[in-house]
C-alpha positions, 0 to 999 in steps of 0.5 A: 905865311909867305914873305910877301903875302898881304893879309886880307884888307889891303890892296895895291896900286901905281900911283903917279910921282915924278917922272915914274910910278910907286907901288903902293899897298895900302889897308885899314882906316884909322890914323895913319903910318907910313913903312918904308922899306931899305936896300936888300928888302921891298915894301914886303919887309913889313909884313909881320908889322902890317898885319898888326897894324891893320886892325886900327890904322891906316897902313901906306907901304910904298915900295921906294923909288926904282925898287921893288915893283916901282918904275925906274926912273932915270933920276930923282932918287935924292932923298929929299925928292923922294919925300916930296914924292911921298907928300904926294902920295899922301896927298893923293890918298887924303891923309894929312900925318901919319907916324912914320916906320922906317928901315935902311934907305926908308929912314933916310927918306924918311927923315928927309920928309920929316925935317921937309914936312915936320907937320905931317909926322906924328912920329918917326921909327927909324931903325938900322942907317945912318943919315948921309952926313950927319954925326959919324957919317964920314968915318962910317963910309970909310968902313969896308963892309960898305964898299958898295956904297960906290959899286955902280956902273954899266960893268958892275950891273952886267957881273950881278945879273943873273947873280941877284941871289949871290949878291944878296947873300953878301949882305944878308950873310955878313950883316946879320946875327944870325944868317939862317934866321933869314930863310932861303924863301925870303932871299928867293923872294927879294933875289926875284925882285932885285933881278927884274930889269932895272932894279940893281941899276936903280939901287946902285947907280940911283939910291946909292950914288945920291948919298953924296947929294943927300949928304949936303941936303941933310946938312942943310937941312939940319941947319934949320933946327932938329926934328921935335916930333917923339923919335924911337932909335932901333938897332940891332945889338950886332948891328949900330945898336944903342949907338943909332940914337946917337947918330939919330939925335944929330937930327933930332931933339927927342930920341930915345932907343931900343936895342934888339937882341941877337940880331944885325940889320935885318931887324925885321927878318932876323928878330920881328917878335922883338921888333914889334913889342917895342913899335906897337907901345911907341906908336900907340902913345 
């Protein structure tokens, strides 16, 4: 099947948020989960997880603010508005809780809604990312593999556009076990989507450069106390591996963790079949 393509049963809509718009795919009936996706992929990264999901949940899949095919707002990408933007959306879709699944960008978003609204997560996945200035934070941006944590600007976008393709092969290339088990359909598909108007603008200059302001917001937000909701740590054995619970456990009381073989940090991409047999059992107990 396609990258991309839904399995019958879910449709998709803009649903309003702060000065913008998110796309949202959203199937089944049943408790719901959250997936939220990180840089490099959209909603479209869980497909293989939504098709399983689908059959006894109700499944919520935005895309993030100012990627994939949601508006492009000028501001708002801290994480902690970004999940006030997805109580919203829950709200507007009538659900309470939900579990959470999260990748990348989506588990720091996802992490802000938790400790923000901790009554409203059942559970939290948080697979491959650390959170802006928690644990190891400090040392981790100081690593060269992250140098585009600070690549934005009018300068940098213009030498990107038309080269979304080349740009993602970076990361896709350099940040796997595997380059080839991403196939050339799936960086079609994202490099496609990282080159409509906006998009690198919004990651570079939105996402990316609130890593600073996220970094104080988790801080403070810890010092609330940890999250006490069941946490399942994902990471990929070429990738933060069993180290992620670690950096996880800053934030929350009960983790545990899950290494996935043979792959980087295209979890989903790289190993899918390894990832679901660790999220389907968390989930379900």
């Amino acid at each position: 099947m396609p990258v991309g393509t839904w399995p019958e049963g879910f449709s998709a809509r803009q649903m309003p948020v702060t000065d913008g718009s998110q796309y949202v795919r959203v199937g089944g009936r049943g408790p719901a989960i959250v997936l939220l996706h990180g840089f490099g992929d959209t909603g479209d990264m869980w497909v293989p997880l939504a098709r399983v999901l689908v059959e006894d949940h109700a499944v919520i899949v935005p895309d993030l603010r100012g990627m994939g095919l949601s508006s492009h707002p000028d501001g708002g990408y801290e994480k902690v508005a970004q999940a006030r933007d997805l109580a919203a959306i829950l709200d507007q879709l009538g659900v309470r809780d939900a579990a959470l699944v999260t990748h990348d960008i989506g588990l720091m978003v996802g992490y802000a809604f938790a400790a923000q609204f901790p009554q409203r997560v059942t559970r939290w996945v948080a697979m491959d990312a650390p959170l802006p200035g928690l644990g190891h934070w400090d040392e981790m941006v100081k690593d060269p593999r992250l140098w585009h944590f600070n690549f934005r600007g009018p300068d940098t976008e213009r030498l990107v556009a038309g080269r979304e393709r080349i740009l993602l092969d970076r990361f896709y290339n350099e940040l796997s076990a595997n380059p080839s088990r991403i196939d050339d359909q799936t960086r079609d598909h994202y490099a496609a989507l990282y080159a409509r108007p906006g998009a690198i603008h919004s990651a570079f200059s939105g996402q990316f450069a609130a890593f600073a302001q996220d970094a104080i917001d988790n801080r403070q937000l810890v010092e609330k106390g940890k999250l006490t909701m069941p946490v399942l740590a994902i990471g990929g054995d070429h990738s933060f591996g069993a180290a992620l619970a670690t950096e996880i456990g800053f934030a929350a009381a009960n983790v545990r963790s899950a290494v996935i073989k043979d792959a980087g940090h295209w979890i989903m991409e790289e190993q899918p079949e390894q990832a679901l047999s660790v999220i389907l059992p968390f989930k379900g107990e």
